[in-house]
DSSP file (Angstrom, degrees, kcal/mol; ACC not computed):
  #  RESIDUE AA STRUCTURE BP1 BP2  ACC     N-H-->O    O-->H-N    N-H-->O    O-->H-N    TCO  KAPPA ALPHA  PHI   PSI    X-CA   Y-CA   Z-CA
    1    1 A X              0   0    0      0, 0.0    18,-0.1     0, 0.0    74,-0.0   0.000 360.0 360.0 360.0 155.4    0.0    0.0    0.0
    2    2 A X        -     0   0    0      1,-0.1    73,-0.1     2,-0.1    71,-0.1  -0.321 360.0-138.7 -74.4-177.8    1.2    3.5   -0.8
    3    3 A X  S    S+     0   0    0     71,-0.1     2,-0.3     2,-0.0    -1,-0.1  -0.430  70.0 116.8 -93.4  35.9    1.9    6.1    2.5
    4    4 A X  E     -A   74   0A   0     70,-0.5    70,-1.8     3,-0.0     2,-0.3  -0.787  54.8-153.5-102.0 155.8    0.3    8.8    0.5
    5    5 A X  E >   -A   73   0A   0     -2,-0.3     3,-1.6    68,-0.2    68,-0.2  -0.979  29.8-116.6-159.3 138.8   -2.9   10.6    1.3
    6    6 A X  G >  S+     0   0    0     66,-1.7     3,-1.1    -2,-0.3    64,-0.2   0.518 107.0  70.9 -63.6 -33.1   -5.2   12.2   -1.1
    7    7 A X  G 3  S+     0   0    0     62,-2.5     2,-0.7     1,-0.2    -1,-0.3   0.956  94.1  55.2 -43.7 -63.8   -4.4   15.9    0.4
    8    8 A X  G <  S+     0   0    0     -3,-1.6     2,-0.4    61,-0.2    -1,-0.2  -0.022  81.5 107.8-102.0  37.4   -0.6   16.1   -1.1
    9    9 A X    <   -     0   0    0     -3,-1.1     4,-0.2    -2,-0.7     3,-0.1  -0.925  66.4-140.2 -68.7  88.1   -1.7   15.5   -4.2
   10   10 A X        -     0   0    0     -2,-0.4     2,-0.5     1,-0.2     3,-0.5   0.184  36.9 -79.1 -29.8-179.3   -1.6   18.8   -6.8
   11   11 A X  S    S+     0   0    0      1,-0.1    -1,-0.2    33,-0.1    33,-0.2  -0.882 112.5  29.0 -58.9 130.3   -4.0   19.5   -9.0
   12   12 A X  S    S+     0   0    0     31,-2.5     2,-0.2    -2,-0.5    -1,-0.1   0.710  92.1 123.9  87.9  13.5   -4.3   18.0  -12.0
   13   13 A X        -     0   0    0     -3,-0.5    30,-1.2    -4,-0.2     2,-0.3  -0.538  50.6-123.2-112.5-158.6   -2.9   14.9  -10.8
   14   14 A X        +     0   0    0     28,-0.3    63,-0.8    -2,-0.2     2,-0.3  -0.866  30.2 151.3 147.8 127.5   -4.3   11.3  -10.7
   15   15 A X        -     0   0    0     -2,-0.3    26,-3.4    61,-0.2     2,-0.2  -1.000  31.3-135.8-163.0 169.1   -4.9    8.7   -8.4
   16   16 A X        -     0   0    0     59,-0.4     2,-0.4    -2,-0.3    59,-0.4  -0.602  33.5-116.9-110.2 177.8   -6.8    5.5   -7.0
   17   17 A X        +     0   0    0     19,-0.2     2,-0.6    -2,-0.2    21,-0.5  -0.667  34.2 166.2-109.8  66.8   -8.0    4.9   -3.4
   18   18 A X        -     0   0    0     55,-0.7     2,-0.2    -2,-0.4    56,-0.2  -0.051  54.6  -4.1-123.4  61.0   -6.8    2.5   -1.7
   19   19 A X        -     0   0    0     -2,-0.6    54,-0.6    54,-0.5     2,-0.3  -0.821  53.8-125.7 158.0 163.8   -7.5    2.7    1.7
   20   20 A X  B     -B   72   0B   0     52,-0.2    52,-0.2    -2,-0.2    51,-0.0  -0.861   9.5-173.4-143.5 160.3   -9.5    5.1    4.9
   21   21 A X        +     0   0    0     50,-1.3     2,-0.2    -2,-0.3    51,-0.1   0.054  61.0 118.5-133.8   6.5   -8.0    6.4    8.3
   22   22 A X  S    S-     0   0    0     49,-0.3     2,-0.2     2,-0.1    -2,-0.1  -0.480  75.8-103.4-126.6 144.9  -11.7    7.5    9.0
   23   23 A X    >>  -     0   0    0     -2,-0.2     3,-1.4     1,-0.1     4,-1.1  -0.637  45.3-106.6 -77.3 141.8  -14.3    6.5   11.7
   24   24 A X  H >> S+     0   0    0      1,-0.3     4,-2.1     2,-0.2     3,-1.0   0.685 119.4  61.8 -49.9 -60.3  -16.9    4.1   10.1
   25   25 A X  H 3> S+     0   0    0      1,-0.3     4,-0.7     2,-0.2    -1,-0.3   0.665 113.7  29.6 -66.7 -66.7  -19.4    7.2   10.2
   26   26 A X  H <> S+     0   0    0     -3,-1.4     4,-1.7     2,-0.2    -1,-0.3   0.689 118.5  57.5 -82.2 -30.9  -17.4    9.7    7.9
   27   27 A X  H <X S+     0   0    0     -4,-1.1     4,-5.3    -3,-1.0    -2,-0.2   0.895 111.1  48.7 -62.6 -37.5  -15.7    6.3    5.7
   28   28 A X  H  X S+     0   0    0     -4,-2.1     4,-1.9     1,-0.3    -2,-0.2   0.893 109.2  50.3 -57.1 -32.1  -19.9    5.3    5.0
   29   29 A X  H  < S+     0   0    0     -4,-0.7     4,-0.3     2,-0.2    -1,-0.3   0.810 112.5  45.6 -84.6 -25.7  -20.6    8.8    3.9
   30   30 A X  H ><>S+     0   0    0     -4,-1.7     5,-0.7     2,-0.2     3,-0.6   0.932 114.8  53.6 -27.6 -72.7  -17.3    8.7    1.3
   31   31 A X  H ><5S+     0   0    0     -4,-5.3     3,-8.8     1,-0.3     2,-0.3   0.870 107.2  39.5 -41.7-103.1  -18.4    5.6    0.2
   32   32 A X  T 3<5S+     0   0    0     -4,-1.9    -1,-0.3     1,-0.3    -2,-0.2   0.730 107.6  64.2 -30.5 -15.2  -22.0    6.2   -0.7
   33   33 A X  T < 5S-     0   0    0     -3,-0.6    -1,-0.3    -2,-0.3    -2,-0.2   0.330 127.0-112.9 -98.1  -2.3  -20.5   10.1   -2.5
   34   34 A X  T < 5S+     0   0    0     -3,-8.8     2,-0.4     1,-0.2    -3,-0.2   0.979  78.5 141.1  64.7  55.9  -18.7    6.7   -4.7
   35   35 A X      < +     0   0    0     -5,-0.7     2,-0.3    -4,-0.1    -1,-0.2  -0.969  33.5 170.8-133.7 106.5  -15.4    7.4   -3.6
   36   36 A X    >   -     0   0    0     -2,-0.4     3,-0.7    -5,-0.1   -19,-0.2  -0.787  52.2 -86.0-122.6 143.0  -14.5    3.4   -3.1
   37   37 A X  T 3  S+     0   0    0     -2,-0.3   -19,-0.2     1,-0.2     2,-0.2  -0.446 119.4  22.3 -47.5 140.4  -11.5    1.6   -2.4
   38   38 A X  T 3  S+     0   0    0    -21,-0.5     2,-0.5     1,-0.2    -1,-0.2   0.089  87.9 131.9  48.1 -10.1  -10.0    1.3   -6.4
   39   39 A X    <   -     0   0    0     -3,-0.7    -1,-0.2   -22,-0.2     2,-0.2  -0.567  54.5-132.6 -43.8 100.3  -11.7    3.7   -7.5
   40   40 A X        +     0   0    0     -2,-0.5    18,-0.8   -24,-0.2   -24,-0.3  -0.522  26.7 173.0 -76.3 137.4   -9.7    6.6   -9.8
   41   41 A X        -     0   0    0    -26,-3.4     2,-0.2    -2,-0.2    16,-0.1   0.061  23.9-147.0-117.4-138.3  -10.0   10.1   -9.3
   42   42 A X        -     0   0    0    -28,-0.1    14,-1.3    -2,-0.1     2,-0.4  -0.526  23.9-127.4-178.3 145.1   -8.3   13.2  -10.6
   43   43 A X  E     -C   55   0C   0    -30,-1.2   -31,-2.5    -2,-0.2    12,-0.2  -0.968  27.2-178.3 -85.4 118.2   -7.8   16.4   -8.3
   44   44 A X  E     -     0   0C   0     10,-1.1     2,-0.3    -2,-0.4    -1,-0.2   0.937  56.7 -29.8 -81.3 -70.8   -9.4   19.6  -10.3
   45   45 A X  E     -     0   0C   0      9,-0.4     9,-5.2   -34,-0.1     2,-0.5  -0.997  46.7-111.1-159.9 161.9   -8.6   22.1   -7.8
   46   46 A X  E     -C   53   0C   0     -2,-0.3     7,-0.2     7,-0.3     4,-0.2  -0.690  45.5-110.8 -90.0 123.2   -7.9   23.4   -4.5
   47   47 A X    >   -     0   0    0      5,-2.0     3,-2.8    -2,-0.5    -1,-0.1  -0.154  46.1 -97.1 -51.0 150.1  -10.6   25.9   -3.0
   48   48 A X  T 3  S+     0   0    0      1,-0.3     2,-0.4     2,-0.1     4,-0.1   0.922 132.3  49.3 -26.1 -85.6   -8.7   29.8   -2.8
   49   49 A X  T 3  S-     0   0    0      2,-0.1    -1,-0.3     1,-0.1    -2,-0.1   0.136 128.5-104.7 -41.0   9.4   -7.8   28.8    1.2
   50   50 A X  S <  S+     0   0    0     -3,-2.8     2,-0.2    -2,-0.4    16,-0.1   0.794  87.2 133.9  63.6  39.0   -6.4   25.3   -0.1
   51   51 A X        +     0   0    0      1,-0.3     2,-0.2    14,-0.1    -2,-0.1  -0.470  52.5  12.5-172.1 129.5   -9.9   24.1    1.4
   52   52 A X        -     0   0    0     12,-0.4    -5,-2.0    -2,-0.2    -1,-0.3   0.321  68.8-157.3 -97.3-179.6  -11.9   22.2   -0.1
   53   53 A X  E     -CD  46  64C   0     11,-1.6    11,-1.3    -7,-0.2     2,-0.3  -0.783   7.2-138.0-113.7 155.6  -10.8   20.5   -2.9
   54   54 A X  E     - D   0  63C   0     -9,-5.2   -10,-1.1    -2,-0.3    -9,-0.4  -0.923  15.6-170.5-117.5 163.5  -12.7   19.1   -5.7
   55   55 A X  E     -CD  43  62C   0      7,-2.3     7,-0.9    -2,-0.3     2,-0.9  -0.842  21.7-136.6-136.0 160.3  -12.2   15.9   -7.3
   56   56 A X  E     + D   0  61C   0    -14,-1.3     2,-0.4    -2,-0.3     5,-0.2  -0.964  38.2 159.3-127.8 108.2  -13.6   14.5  -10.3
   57   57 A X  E >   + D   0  60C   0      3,-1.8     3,-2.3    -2,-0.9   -16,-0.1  -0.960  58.5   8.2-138.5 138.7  -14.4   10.8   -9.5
   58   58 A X  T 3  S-     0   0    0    -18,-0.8     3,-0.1    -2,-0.4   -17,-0.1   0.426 130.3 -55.5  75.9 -23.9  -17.0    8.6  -11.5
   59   59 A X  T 3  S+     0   0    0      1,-0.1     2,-0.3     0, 0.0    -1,-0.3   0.252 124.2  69.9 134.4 -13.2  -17.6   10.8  -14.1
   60   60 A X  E <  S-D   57   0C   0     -3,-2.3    -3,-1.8     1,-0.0    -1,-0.1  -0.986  84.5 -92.2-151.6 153.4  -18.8   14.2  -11.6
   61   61 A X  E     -D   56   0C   0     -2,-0.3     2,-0.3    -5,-0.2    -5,-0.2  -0.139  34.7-179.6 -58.2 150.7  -17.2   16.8   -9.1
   62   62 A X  E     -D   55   0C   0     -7,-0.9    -7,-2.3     2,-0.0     2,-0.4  -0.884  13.7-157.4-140.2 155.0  -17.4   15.5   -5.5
   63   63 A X  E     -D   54   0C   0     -2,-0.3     2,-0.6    -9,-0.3    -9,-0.2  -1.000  16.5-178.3-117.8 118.7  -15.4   18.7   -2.8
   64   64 A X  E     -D   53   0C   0    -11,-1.3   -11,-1.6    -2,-0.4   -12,-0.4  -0.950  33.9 -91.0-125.1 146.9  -14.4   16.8    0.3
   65   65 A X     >  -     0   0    0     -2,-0.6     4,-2.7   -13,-0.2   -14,-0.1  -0.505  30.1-118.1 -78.8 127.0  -12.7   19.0    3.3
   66   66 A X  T  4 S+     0   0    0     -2,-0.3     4,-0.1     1,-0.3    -1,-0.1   0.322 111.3  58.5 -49.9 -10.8   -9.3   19.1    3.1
   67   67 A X  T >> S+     0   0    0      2,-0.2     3,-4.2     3,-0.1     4,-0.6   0.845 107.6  50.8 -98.1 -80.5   -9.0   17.1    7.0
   68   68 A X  G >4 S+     0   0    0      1,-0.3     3,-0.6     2,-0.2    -2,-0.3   0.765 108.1  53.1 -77.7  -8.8  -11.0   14.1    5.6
   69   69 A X  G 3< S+     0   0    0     -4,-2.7   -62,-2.5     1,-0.2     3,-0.4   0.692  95.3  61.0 -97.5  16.9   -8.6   14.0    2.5
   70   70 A X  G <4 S+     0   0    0     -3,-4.2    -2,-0.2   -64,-0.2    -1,-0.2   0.170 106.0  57.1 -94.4  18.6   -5.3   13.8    4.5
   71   71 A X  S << S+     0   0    0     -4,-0.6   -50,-1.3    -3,-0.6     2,-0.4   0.343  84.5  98.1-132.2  25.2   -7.3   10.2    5.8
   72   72 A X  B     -B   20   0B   0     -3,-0.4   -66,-1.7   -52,-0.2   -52,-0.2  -0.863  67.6-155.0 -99.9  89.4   -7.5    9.0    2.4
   73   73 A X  E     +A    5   0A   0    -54,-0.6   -55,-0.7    -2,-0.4   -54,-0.5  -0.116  29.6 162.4 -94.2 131.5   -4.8    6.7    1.7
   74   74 A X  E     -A    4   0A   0    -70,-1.8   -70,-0.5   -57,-0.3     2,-0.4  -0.991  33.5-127.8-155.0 149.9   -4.1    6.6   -2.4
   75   75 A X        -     0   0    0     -2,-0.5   -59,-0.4   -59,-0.4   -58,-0.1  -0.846  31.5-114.5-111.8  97.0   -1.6    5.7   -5.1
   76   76 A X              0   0    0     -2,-0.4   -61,-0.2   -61,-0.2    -2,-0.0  -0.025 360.0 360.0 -24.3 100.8   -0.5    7.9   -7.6
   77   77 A X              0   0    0    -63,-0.8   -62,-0.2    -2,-0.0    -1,-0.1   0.154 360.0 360.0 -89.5 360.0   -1.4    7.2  -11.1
């Protein structure tokens, strides 16, 4: 598994998911927004205040807070 987490990630790069740091609560609601273990994203951009970010996952923009993507465990694409 990588040590990388979806936060230190640029914009405009590429990745997959493969793996949560997250209490079941916050992991369910990821899940269900279709942000799934193997599941490939893209980072569009970082909000003005570097939070939130948006991602492009599935085919549509998802913004997740900048906290719950340093507990997103990913590999760089």
């Amino acid at each position: 598994m990588s040590g990388e987490v979806l936060s230190s990630l640029a914009a405009g790069e590429r990745g997959r998911v493969v793996g949560f740091d997250l209490p079941p609560e916050q992991q369910q609601r990821l899940l269900e927004m279709g942000l799934t273990t193997g599941v490939e994203f893209q980072i569009i951009r970082y909000a003005p205040l570097g939070d939130p970010l948006d991602l492009k996952v599935r085919g549509y923009h998802l913004s997740i807070r900048k906290r719950e993507a340093s507990c997103i465990r990913v590999a760089r694409l």
